[in-house]
N, C-alpha and C positions, 0 to 999 in steps of 0.2 A: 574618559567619561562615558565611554558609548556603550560598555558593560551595565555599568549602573542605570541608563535609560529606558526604559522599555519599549519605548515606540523608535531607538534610534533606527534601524533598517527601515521602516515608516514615511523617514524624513527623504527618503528616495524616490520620485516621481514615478520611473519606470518598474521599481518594483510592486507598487501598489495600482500600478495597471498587471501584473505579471499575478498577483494573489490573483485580484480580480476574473484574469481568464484562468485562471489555474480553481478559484472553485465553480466555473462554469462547468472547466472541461470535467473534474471530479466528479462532481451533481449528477451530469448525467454521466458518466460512466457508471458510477456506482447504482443510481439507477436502474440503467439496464440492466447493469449483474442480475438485480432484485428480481426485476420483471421476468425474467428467462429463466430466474429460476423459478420463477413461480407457477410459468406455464411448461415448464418441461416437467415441475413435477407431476403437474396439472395432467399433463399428455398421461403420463408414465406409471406415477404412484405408486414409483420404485426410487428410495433412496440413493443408491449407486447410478440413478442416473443422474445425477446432482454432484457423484465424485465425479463423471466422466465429462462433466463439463468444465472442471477443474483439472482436469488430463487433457482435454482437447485444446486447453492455453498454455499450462505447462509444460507441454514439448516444444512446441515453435518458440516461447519465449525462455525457455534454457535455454536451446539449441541456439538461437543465432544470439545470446547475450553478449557473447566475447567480439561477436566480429561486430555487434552493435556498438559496443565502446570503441572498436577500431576506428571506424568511421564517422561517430563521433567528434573523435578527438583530431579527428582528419578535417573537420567542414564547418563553416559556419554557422553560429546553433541556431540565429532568430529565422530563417530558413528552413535551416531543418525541424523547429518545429513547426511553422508552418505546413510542409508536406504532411509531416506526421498528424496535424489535426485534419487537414484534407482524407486523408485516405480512412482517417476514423470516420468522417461524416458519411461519407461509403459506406463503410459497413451497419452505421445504424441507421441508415435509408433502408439498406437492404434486408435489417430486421425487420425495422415499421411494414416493406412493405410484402414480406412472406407471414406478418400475424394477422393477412385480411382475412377476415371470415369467408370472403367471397373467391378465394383465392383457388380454391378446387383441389386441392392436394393431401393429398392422405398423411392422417398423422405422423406415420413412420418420415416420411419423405421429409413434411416439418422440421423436427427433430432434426434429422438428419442435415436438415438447413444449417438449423439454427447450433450445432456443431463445427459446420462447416464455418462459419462467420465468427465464431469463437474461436477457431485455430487461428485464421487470420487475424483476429485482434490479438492473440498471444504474438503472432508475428511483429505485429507493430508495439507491442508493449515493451518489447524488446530493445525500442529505441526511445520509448519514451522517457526512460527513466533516468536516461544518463542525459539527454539532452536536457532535461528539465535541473538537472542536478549541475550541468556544467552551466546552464545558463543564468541560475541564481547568482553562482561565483564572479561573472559578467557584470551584475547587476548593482553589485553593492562589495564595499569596501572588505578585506579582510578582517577589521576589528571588530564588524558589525557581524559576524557569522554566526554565532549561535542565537543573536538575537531577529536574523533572519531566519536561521533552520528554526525557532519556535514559530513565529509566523506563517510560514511555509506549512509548515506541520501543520499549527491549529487551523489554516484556512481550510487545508484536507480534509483536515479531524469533521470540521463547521459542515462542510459539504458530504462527507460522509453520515453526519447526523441526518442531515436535510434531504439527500436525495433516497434512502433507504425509506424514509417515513412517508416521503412526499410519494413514493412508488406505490406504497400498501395503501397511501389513500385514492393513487389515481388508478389503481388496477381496480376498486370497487366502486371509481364516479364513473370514470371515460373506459374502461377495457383495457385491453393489453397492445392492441395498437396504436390509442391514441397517447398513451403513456409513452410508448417509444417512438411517436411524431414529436413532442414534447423533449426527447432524448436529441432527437434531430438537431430540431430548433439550436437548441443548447450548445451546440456542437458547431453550429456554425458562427452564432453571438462572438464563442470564445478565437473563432479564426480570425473575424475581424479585429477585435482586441490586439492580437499578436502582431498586426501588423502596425500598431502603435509603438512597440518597441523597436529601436536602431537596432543595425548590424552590429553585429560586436565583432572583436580580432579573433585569428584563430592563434592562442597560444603555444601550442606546439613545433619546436625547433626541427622536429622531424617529420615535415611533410614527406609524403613520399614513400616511408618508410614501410620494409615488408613485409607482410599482417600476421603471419607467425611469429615473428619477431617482437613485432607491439605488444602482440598477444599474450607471449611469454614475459615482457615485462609488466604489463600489467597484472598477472597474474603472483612473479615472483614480488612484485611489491607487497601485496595484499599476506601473502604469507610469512614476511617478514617483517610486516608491521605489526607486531602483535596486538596490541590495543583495537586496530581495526579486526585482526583476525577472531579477538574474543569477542569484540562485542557483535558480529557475525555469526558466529558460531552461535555464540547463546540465542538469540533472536532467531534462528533459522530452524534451533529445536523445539523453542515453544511455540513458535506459530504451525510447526511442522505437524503435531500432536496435539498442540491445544484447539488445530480447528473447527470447533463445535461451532461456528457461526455457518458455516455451509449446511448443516443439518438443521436450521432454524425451521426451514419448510415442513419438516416432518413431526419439530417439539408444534411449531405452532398449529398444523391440520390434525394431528392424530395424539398429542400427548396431550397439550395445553388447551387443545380446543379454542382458539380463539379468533380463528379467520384472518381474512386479508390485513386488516389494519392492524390486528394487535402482532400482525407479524412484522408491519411497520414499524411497530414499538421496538420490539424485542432486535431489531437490526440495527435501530438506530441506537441502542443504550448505549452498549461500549462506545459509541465514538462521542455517544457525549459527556463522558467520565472522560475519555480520553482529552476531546476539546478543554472541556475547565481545566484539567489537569495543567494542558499546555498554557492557558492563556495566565493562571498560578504562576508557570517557570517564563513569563516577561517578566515577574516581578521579585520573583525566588531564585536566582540562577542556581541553576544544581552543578556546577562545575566541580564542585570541588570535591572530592572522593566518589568521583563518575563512577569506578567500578564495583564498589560493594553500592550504589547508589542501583544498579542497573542489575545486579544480584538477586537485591530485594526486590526488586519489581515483577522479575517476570518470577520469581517464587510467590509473590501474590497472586499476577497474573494464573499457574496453574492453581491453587489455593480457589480462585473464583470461577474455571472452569468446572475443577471438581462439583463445587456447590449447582453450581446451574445443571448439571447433567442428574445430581439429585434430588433437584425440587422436582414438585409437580404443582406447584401455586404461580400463576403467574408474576404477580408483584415480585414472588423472591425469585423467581427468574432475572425477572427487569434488574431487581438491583443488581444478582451476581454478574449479569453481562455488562451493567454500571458499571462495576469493580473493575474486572477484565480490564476496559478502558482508562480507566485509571490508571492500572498500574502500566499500562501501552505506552500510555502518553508518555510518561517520566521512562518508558525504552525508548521512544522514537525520537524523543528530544537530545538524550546523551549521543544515541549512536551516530544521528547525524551532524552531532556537533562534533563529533567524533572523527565521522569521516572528512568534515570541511574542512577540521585543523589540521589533520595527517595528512591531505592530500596534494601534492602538487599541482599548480596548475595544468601540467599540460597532459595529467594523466588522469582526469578526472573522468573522463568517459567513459575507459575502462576500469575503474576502480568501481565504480558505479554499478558498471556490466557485472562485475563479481557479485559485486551488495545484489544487484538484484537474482544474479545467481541464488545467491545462500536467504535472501529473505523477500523476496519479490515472488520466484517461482517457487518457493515453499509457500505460499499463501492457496495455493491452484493443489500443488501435492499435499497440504495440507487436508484440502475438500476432499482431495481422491481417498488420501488413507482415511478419515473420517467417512466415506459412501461403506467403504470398501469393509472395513470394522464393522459399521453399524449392518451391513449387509448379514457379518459372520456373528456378531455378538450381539447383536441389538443394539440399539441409539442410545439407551440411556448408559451401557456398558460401555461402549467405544468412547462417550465424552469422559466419562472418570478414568478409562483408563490413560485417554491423551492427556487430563491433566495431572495423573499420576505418575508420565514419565516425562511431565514437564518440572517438576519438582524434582527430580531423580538425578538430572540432569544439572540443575541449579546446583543442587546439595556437592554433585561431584565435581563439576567447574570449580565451584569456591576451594574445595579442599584441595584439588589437583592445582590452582595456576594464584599462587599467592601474590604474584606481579601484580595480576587483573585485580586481584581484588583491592591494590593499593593506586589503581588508577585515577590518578586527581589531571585536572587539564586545566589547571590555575594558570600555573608555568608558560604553556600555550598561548594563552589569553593574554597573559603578562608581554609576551614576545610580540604578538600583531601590534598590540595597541603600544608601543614604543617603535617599533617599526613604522608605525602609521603618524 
């Protein structure tokens, strides 16, 4: 019965404290992203300085992704995220408190900071993602997993809408300091919360075990599972390419004209296409022929990038990047129901560590080749062409892997829920 419920993952106490600080901690993460990008363009009013802040996260958080899921899958997760929301509250203290006006330091220097504090959070994002992904699993029953990876998701999605918008409106009431005191705040709310949640067991039969070795297994797993490996792949190419959300700074100051707040708008569209989208699949489940389900999507997905890079009206902006989230949603809903069903428990951390390989740190190289294009081709050229070979990509997956495209996870679904 728990398939057909939509609120069953709901009916678990500690996951609806676990939403709770999960869209605290989003809100302001995503937040800050906004804000930092707004004053680095602000310093700069150079594009590619805007991929480079998506380069200066994307190396530390590739680089230690794999040994992040080692360790993981090694340690206690209510714990480990504890530390990991600590050490983030560091870092956005240390933004708030290099955006004082009174601060005395030459803009180069700034910048230079505020790079510096972005490597570092690519550092810690690194651990974020699997600890948060194994701690779900922790949380709530196996038959309940898709109907928590949608919740999970839309709470994201929710905080994503809200903390992008709610950035464009406080960077033009309070500045850009008091916007990331705000970011603070935020950040510590969601540490106390976490400590609402019990310990949970460390699942893993191989404590101990030695980290090239983990390493290589979670790694051969992923490449052997092909349903995880495709819907990986596809996601990792069109966020790769379709990045045109990183260059929002530049359609909003200089293309679209429409300042602080309507950049607000234009950041938060996609994830509120995306959120309804999700909060749709508690009541639609899309299980069943996942992969031509997840085909279509991100082929619309590029379809509405193209659009957005050739408007110059704002509203058909809003809608295309609408779209974009839309068609997100029904990806991010398959893939991680995806991963929750294929994945073993005691290998969740590194599995994870790969996902966020192939589509975590393409979100960061995604901004870079988008700085980087729009540097060589111009901004409105580089988003048509990312969403040109996000389509390209689509069209050749489907032809190339007819397996994928007959991917249903009925079966799946069918096996927890008689299991349970």
């Amino acid at each position: 019965m728990s398939r057909k419920d939509p609120y069953a993952a709901l009916r678990f106490r500690e996951f609806n404290i676990f939403l709770l600080l999960r869209f605290a901690l989003v809100f302001a993460w995503s937040m800050q992203f906004i804000v930092i990008e707004w004053q680095v363009y602000s310093l700069t009013k150079d594009p590619l300085s805007l991929g480079i802040i998506g380069l200066m996260e994307i190396i530390p958080a590739f680089s230690m992704s794999l040994f992040a899921g080692h360790i993981v899958d090694q340690t206690e997760k209510r714990n480990l995220f504890l530390c990991c929301i600590a050490l983030f509250s560091i870092i956005s203290f240390g933004l708030f408190f290099i955006s004082s006006p009174n601060i005395g330091w030459s803009q180069r220097t700034i910048l230079f900071a505020i790079y510096g504090f972005v490597f570092f959070g690519g550092l810690l994002r690194a651990f974020f993602g699997p600890t948060i992904f194994s701690l779900v699993a922790l949380i709530v029953p196996k038959r309940v997993y898709p109907n928590a990876a949608t919740w999970n998701s839309s709470t994201w999605q929710m905080a994503s809408i809200l903390g992008p918008a709610f950035a464009g409106f406080t960077i033009n009431w309070f500045g850009i300091q008091w916007s990331l005191c705000i970011v603070f705040i935020l950040v510590l709310f969601s540490f106390l919360l976490t400590l609402l949640i019990t310990k949970k067991p460390i699942l893993n039969p191989n404590i101990g075990e030695p980290v090239l070795e983990s390493l290589k297994q979670g790694v051969r797993f992923v490449f052997k599972t092909k349903a995880i490996l495709g819907a990986l792949s596809l996601d990792m190419i069109a966020v790769l390419f379709g990045g045109a959300v990183a260059l929002l700074p530049v359609f909003a100051q200089d293309i679209l004209k429409v300042g602080s707040e309507g950049f607000g708008i234009l950041r938060a569209a996609p994830a509120v296409g995306a959120f309804l989208t999700m909060l749709a699949t508690a009541y639609i489940p899309i299980s069943r022929r996942a992969g031509m389900k997840l085909l279509v999507a991100v082929f619309g997905f590029g379809v509405s990038i193209i659009i957005f890079g050739l408007s110059s009206v704002f509203w058909v902006s809003v809608f295309a990047l609408f779209f974009s989230g839309v068609t997100d949603g029904v990806s991010m809903v398959i893939r991680q129901t995806i991963l929750q069903l294929k994945t073993p428990d005691h290998m969740r951390g590194r599995v994870s560590s790969v996902n966020s390989m192939f589509v975590g740190s393409s979100n960061e190289l995604g901004a870079f080749e988008s700085g980087l294009t729009a540097k060589l081709m111009g901004t409105v050229t580089a988003v048509v062409f990312g969403g040109s070979m996000t389509l390209i990509t689509v069209i050749t997956m489907g032809i190339a892997s007819p397996n994928f495209r007959k991917l249903d996870l009925e079966k799946d679904l069918e096996l927890h829920e008689f299991q349970s």
